[in-house]
N, C-alpha and C positions, 0 to 999 in steps of 0.2 A: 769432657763431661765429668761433673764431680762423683763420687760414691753416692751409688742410688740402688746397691746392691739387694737392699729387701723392700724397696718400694712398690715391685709388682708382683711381690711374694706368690706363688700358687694358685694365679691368675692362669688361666689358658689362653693361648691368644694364636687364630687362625691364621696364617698368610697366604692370600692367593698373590702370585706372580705371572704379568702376563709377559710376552711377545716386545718387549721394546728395549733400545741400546742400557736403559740405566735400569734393567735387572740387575746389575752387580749392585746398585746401591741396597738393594735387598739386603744384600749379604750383610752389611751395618746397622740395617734396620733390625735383622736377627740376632747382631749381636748382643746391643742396647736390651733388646728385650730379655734377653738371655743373664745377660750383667745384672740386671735390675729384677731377678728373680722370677719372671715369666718361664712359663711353661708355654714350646713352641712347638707347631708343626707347620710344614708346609705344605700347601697343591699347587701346583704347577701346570701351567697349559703348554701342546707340543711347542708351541710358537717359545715360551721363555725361555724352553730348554736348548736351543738355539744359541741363546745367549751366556747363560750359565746354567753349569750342569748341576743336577739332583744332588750331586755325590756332595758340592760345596755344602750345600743347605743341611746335609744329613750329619755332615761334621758339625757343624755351630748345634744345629738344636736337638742331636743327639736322638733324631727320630727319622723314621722311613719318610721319604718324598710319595704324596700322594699325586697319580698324574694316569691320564688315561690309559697307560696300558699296564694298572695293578688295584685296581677297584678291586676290592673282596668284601664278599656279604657272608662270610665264615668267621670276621672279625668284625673291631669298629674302624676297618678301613675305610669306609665308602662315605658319599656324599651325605648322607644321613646323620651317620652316627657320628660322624670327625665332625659335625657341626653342633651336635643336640651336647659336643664335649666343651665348645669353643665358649669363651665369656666376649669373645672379639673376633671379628672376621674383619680382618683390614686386607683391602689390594692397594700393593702398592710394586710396583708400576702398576698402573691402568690405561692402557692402549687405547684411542679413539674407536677402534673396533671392538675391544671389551664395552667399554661403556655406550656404546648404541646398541649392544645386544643384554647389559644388563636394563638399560633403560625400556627396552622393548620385550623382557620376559624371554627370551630365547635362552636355549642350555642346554649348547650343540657340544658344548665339552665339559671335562671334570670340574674346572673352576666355575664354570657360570652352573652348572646345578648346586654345586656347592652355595653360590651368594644365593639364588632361589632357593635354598632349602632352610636357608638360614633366617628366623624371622625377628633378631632384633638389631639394634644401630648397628649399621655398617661403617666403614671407615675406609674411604676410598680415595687414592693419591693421583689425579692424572700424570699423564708423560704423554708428549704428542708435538710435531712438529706445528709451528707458530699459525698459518692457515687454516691446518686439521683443527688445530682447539678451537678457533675463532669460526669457522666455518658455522652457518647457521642450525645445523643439523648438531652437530656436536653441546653448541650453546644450549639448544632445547633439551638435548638427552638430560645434560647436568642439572638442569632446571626440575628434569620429572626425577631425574634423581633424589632430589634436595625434598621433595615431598614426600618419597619412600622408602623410609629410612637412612639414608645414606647421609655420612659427615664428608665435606669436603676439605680437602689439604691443598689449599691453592701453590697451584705452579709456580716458578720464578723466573724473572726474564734474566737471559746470559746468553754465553755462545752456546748453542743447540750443536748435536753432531751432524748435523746437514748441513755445517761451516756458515750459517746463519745464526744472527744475532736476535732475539725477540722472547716473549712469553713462549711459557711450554716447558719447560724442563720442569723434573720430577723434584719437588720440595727436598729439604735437605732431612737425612734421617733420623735426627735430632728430633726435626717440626714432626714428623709425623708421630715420631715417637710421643711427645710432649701429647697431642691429639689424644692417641691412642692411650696415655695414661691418664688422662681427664675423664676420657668415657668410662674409663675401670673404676675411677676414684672417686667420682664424684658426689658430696654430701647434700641433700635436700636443704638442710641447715644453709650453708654457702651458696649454691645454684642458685645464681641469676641476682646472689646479693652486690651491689655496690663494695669495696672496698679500697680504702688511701691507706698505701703504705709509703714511710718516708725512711730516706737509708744517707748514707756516708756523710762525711763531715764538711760544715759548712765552709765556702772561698772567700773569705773577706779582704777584695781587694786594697791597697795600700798604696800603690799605682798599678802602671799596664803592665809590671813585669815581676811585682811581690805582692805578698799575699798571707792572710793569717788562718791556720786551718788546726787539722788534728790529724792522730793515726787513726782514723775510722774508715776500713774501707770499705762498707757498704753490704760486706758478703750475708752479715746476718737479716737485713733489708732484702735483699734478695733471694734468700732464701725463705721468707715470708711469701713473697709475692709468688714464688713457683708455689706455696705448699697452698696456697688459697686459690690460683690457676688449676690447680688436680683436683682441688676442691669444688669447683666450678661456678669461683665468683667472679666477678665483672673487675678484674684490678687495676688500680690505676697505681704507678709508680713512680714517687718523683725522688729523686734521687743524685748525687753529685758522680756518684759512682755504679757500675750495672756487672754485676756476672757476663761473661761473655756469651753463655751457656741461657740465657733466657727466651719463653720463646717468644717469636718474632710478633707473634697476634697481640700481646701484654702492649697494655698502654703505656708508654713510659717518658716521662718529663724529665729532661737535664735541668739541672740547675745548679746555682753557684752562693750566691749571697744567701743571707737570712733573709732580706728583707722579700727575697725570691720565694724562698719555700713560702713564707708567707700567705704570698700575693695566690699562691698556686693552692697550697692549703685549704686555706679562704675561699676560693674560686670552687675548686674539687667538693667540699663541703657543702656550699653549698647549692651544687647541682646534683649531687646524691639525696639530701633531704629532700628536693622537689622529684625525686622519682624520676630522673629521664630516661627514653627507650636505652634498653641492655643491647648491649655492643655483643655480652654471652649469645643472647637468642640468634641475633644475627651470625654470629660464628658457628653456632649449633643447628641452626635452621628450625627452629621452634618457633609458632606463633610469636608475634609479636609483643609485648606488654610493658604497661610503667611496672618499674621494681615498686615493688610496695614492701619489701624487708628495710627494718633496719638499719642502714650504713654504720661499717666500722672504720677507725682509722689506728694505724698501727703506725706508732711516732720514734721509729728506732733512727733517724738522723741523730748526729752529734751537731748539736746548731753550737757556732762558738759564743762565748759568754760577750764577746768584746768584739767593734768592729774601729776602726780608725776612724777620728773624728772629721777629719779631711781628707778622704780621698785624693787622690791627683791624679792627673791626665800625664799620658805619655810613662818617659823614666826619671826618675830622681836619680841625679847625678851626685856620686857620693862628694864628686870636688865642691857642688856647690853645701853638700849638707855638713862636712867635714869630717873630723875624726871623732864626733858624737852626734849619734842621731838618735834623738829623743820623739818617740811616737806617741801621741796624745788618743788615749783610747775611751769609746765613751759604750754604754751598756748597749747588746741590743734586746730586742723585743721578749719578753719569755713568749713564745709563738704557742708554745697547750696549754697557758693562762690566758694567751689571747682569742682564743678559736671558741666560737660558739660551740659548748657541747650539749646542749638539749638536742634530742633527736635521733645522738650517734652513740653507740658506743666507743671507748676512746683507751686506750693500752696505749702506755707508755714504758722508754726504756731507760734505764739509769744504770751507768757503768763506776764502778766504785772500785777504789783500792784498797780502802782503809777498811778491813772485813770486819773489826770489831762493832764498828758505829753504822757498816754499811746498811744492815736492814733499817733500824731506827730512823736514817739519813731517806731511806727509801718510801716508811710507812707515813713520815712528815710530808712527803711529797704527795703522796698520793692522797692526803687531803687537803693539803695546800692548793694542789693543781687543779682539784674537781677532776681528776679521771676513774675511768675504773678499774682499772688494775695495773699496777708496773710488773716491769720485767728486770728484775734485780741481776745484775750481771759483775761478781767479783774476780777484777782483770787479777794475771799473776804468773806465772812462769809457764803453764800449761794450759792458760786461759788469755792469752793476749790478744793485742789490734791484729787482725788480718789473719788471727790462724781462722783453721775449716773445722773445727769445733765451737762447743760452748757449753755454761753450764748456766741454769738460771733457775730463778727463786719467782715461781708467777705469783703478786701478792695482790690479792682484790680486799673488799673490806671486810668480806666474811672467810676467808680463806687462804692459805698458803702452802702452794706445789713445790716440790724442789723437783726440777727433771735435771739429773745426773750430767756427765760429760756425755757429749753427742755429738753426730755428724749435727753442721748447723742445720740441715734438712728435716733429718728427726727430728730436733729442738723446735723448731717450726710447726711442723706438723702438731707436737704436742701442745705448743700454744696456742694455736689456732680453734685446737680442741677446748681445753679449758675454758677459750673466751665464749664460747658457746655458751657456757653458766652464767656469764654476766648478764 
C-alpha cells in the first residue's frame, strides 16, 4: 500500500469484531486505518476474543478494547457514547450469526447494541462458511441489511479454513479499507458522477514480440482514479498499466494500441453523456437513478506520436531483415482532438522537459485541443517516469494552480478539486 498517511486524518472510525477464524485480518484492517491517519477503537464480542485477543487490538490503536465485561457509564465507554464518537462503524468480520441478529434488531451483546445504537452508514464485511452465506436465511438477512443502512464488502471465493474451496471468506483489508475510506470522503460534487480516466503509455506493436512505447507507467493515472473512487464517482479506468493497490470494484480496461484507447475512449464517452444506471448506486445500495451530472474525462495516458506503418504477424527474423532494419513509421490519431467534447469536461496531461518553453508549449495546447484544462508536468531529476511523486501546473483558461511536489495521491486529490471550477 502506497503512503496514504494523512488521508483519513482525524476521522474516527468504530470496529466491531465478531466470532470467526479471519478475526486476525482485523488486525490489518486496523493497521491501514491507523497508517492513514484514523483515529481507532475497538468492540469486540466474547466469540472474537476467542480468536484474537483485546491486548492485540489495544497495541495498534492505542485504545481500550470495548467488550462485554468493561461497559462504563462513568466515561464514553459504552454503547452510546463510543458510537455518537464514531464517523464509521464498520464489522469486519461479520459472522452469519452476527448478521441475522443485526438484520433482525436483536442486541444480546456489546457489539450488536453498539450497530443499534448507531444511526448512520454502516459498513459491514461478511466471513462465513460457503452454505452458511448461500443459505436462504443468510441471503434475506443481507438483503434487509442493504435497505438499513448497511454497505456491503463482498466476500471472495478461495480456500475457506473448513479445507473447502468456494465464496465466503472475509474481503481482503485493503477492499474494505478502500469502502470504508469512500464513505468518509466522499464529495456530493463527484457521488454518483461518471468519470474516464486514461493512464500509462501507449503499445504499438511492430510484430508479436516488439513493440513502440514510452516510460509512462501509469502510477499518476492511477492515482486519479483511487482519489475520484473516495470521492465517490462511478470510475472507469482504461489504462496499459494499473497500481497493484487498486480497488477491486474500479472499472478497469487494459489496453495496448492507440487505436485501442480510442475505440474505448469513444465508447466510454459516449455512454456517460447518455446517462446510464451508476454502477456507485449499485455498489452503495442507493436507489437507483440515470446520472444526470456532467461526465469528466481525465487524459493522463502517454499515446505515442507514431505507430509502424506495417505491422506483421508472428517474429521478424533479423537474418531475413539484415544488418539494417529501417522501420517506416506513420502518425497516429491525436485521440483529445479526436473525442467529442461537448457535454464533458475534459483535463488533459502534458509532460515536458524543456521548462523554459513548457507552459507556453502547454497554454498552445490547451487551445488547440478544445479542452479544459491541462495538467503541465516538468519531467527532471526529482520529477521523472515511474517516481511516486509529482509536481504540476493545473492550467484552465482562466487560471493557473502550481500544487508543489507530492505524494501523486495528494496531486490527485488536488486536481480533482480544482477541476470542480471548470
Amino acid at each position: 500500500m502506497n503512503n496514504y498517511e494523512n488521508l483519513l486524518k482525524d476521522k474516527n472510525i468504530l470496529l466491531g469484531v465478531t466470532g470467526s477464524i479471519s478475526a486476525y485480518k482485523a488486525l490489518e484492517l486496523t493497521r491501514l486505518f491507523i497508517k492513514a491517519g484514523a483515529n481507532v477503537r475497538v468492540v469486540m464480542s466474547e466469540s472474537a476474543k476467542k480468536f484474537v485477543t483485546p491486548l492485540s487490538f489495544e497495541t495498534l490503536s492505542r485504545n481500550s478494547v470495548l467488550d462485554d465485561t468493561n461497559e462504563s457509564w462513568s466515561s464514553d465507554f459504552n454503547h452510546i457514547k463510543i458510537t455518537s464518537w464514531a464517523d464509521l462503524f464498520v464489522i469486519a468480520p461479520a459472522t452469519a450469526n452476527t448478521i441475522a441478529k443485526l438484520a433482525n434488531g436483536i442486541a444480546d451483546n456489546i457489539l450488536l447494541q453498539c450497530a443499534l445504537a448507531y444511526s448512520n452508514m454502516k459498513l459491514i464485511a461478511p466471513s462465513a462458511n460457503t452454505n452458511m452465506l448461500n443459505s436462504p436465511f443468510t441471503v434475506a438477512n443481507l438483503k434487509m441489511l442493504k435497505v438499513a443502512n448497511f454497505e456491503l464488502v463482498d466476500t471472495q471465493s478461495k480456500e475457506l479454513a473448513c479445507a473447502t474451496s468456494g465464496d465466503g471468506a472475509l474481503a481482503e483489508p485493503l477492499e474494505i479499507f478502500w469502502h470504508s475510506a469512500r464513505l468518509l470522503l466522499k464529495d456530493s460534487f463527484y457521488s454518483n458522477r461518471r468519470v474516464i480516466v486514461t493512464g500509462g503509455g501507449s503499445i504499438e506493436k511492430i510484430d508479436d514480440v516488439r513493440f513502440l512505447s514510452n516510460f509512462s507507467s501509469g502510477k499518476m493515472a492511477s492515482a486519479l482514479a483511487k482519489a475520484l473512487f473516495l470521492k465517490g464517482a462511478d470510475v472507469n479506468l482504461i489504462s496499459t498499466k494499473f497500481d497493484d493497490d487498486l480497488p477491486q470494484i474500479m472499472h478497469k480496461l487494459e489496453v495496448e494500441e492507440a487505436d485501442e484507447f480510442l475505440d474505448y475512449i469513444t465508447d466510454s464517452v459516449r455512454i456517460a453523456k447518455k446517462g446510464m444506471m451508476s454502477k456507485a448506486s449499485i455498489i452503495e445500495d442507493e436507489p437507483l437513478h440515470l446520472i444526470q451530472k456532467e461526465p469528466y474525462l481525465f487524459m493522463a495516458a502517454a499515446i505515442s506520436d507514431y505507430k509502424a506503418k506495417h505491422k506483421q504477424s508472428g517474429k521478424l527474423k533479423k537474418e531475413m531483415l539484415g544488418e539494417e532494419f529501417n522501420l517506416q513509421l506513420v502518425q497516429n490519431k491525436d485521440i483529445i482532438a479526436s473525442i467529442d467534447k461537448d457535454g464533458i469536461k475534459t483535463v488533459a496531461f502534458k509532460a515536458e522537459f524543456d521548462e523554459l518553453n513548457a507552459k507556453d508549449s502547454a497554454t498552445k495546447a490547451l487551445n488547440s485541443k478544445g479542452v479544459d484544462a491541462i495538467c503541465l508536468n516538468i519531467l527532471g531529476s526529482k520529477n521523472s517516469f515511474g517516481s511516486d511523486q509529482n509536481e504540476v501546473e493545473f492550467i484552465s483558461k482562466n487560471n493557473t494552480i502550481r500544487f508543489d511536489q507530492d505524494d501523486k495521491l495528494n496531486i490527485a486529490l488536488k486536481i480533482i478539486e480544482a477541476s470542480k471550477e471548470l
